[in-house]
N, C-alpha and C positions, 0 to 999 in steps of 0.2 A: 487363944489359938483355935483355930478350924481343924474340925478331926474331917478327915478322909471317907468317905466311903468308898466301898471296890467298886474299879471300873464293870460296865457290862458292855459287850459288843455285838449284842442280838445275835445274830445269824452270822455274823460277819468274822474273818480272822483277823488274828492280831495284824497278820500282812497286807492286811485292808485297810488299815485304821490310816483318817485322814485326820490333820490339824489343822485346829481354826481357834481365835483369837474372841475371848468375850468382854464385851463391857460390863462393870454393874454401876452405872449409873447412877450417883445417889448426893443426897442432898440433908440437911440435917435444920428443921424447921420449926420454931417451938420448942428446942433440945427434943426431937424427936427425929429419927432417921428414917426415911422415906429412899425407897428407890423407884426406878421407872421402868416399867415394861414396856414392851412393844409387842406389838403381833405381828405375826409371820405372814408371809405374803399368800402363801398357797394355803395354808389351813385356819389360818385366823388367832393358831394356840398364841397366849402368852408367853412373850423369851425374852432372853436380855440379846439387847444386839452383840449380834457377831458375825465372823467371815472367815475366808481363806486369809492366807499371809499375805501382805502387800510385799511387793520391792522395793530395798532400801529403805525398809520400816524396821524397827524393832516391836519385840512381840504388845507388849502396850503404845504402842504409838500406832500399830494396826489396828487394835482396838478402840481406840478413839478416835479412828478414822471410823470404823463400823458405827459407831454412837452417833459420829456426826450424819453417817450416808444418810441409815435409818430412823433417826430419831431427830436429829435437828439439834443434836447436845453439842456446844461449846463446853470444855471443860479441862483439866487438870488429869492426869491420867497419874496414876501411881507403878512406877517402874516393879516393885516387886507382888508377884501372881498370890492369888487369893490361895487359889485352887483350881481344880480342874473338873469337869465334868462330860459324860459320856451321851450318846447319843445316835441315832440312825437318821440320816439325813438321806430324805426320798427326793432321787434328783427327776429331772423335768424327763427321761424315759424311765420312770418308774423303778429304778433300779435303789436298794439300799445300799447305803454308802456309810460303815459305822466311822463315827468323827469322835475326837476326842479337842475337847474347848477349854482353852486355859483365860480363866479368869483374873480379870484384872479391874483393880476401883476408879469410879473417872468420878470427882468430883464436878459437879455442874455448876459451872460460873452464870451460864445463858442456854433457856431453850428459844432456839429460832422455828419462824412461822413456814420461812421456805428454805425447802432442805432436797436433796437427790430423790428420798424415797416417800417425800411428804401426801402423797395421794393414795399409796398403796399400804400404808400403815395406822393403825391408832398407837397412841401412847397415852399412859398412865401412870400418875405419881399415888404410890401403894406402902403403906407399913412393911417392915419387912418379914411379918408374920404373913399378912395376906398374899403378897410376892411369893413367898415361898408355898403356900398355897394353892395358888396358880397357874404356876411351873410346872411341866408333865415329867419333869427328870426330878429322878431322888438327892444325887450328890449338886446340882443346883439348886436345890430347895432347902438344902442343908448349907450350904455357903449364904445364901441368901438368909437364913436364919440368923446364923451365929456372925455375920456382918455387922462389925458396931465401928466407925470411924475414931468416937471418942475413945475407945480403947485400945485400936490397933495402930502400932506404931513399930 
């Protein structure tokens, strides 16, 4: 079981908080579990893909659509949410926008070479000690942690 940590909303009110849908990407190689980061497009940080709600998606099926835009992941998505984690998302006029991300596991069947966001991204397959790491959010670096495929069921 994944413990929680408290959300934080920086500067932001709870009547500001936006929701968006995360991948964690991951792959289980050698009996060892690996997942995949990506970088963001405007600051380069390490993060697990994710986005706004799609239409006529459920909240993991929007998430595997994020996996695919930005990372190129064909995969398996798992209908129930890891967890969730918190975040300021600095939009294109500068403005903070606190998000709150629900996580969700996508098993990766295939990464592809051409994908929507394939020029504006790196991707990397990482431990999920180094992943968490990585990661500039506390409660995604703690789901990323305590992420073990072979045991959650």
């Amino acid at each position: 079981m994944i413990k929680q940590l408290p959300l934080s909303f920086g500067k932001g009110h709870k009547s500001d908080v936006r929701t968006q849908f995360a991948a964690l990407c991951y792959r289980v190689k050698n009996d060892k579990v690996q997942v995949l980061l990506v970088t963001s497009r405007g600051t380069g940080r390490w993060i697990v893909p994710k986005g706004w709600p799609i239409n006529n998606m459920t909240p993991y099926e929007s998430a595997a659509q994020e996996a695919w835009e930005e990372a190129g992941v064909v995969g398996r998505p798992d209908p129930r949410p890891l967890g969730l984690f918190s975040y300021t998302k600095i939009t294109d006029d500068d403005t903070d926008l606190p998000c709150v991300a629900m996580v969700y596991a996508v098993r990766v069947i295939s990464l592809e070479a051409d994908f929507p966001e394939a020029g504006q991204r790196k991707r990397k397959w990482v431990s999920r000690k180094k992943a968490a790491a990585m990661v500039g959010e506390p409660e995604l670096a703690r789901i990323l942690r305590d992420f073990d495929p072979r045991h959650w069921r």
